[in-house]
C-alpha positions in Angstrom: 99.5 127.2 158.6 98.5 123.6 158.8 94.7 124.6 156.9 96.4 126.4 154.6 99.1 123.7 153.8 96.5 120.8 154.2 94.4 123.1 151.2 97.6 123.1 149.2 98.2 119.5 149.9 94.4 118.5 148.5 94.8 121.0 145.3 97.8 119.2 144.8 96.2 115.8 144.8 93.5 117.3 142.8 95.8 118.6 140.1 97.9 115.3 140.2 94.7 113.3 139.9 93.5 115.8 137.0 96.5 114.9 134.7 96.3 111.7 135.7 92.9 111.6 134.3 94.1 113.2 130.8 97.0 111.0 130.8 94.9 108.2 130.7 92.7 110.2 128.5 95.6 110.8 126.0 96.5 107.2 126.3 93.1 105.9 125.6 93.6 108.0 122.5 96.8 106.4 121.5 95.7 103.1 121.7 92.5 104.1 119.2 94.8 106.3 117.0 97.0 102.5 116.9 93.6 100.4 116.2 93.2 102.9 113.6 96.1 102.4 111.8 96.1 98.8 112.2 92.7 98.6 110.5 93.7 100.8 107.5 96.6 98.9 106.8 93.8 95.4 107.0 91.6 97.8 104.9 94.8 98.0 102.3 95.4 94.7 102.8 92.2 93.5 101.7 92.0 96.0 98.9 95.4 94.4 97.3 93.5 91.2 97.6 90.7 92.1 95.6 93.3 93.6 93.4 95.2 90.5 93.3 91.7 88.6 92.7 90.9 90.7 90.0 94.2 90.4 87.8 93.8 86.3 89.0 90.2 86.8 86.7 92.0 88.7 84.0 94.7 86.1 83.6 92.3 83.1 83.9 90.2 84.9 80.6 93.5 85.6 79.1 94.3 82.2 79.0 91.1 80.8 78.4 91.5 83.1 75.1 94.8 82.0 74.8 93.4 78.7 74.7 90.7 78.6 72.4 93.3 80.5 69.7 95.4 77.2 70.0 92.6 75.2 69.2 92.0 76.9 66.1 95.7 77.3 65.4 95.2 73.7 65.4 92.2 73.8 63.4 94.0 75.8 61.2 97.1 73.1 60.8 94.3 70.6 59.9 92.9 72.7 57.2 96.3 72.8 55.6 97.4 69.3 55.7 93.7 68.5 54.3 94.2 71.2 51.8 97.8 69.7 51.2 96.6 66.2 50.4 93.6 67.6 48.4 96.2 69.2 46.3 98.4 66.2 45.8 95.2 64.4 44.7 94.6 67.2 42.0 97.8 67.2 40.9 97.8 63.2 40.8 94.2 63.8 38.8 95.9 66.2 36.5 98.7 63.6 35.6 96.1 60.8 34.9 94.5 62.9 33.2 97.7 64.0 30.9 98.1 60.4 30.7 94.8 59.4 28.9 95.1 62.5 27.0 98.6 61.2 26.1 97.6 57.5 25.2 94.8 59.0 23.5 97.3 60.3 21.1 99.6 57.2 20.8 
């Protein structure tokens, strides 16, 4: 009786010790499973940044566009008011013009 419950007693231990063993297995597996996830979600994380970097570059072109079309908006106003002035002149030509036509006459 004692051998035989001594026997039991050891398979016991040896069984206890067993899923001890996978428990720390299964835990060590957990904890990887966790690192995993953690470095997808830094892997996401630094995806969106280079997203975020990307539309940063888009907007900077955009506006750098944006800006040169302002200059020659601007260029454009010149233009006009030259053109403007240039007209006033022809007109102010075209009434001298009438004028000594005008005296001519008289």
């Amino acid at each position: 009786y004692t051998v035989r419950h001594t026997l039991y007693g050891v398979y016991t231990d040896v069984i206890h010790c067993m899923v001890c063993i996978l428990y720390v297995i299964h835990c060590m597996a957990c904890i990887q499973y966790v690192i995993h996830c953690m470095a997808s979600v830094l892997y996401v994380i630094h995806c969106m940044t280079s997203i975020m970097y990307v539309v940063h570059c888009v907007a900077c072109i955009m506006y750098a566009i944006h800006s040169i079309a302002c200059i020659l908006y601007l260029i454009h106003c010149i233009a006009c008011i030259l053109y403007a002035i240039h007209s006033m002149a022809c007109i102010l030509y075209f009434i001298q013009c009438m004028a000594c036509i005008l005296y001519v006459i008289h």
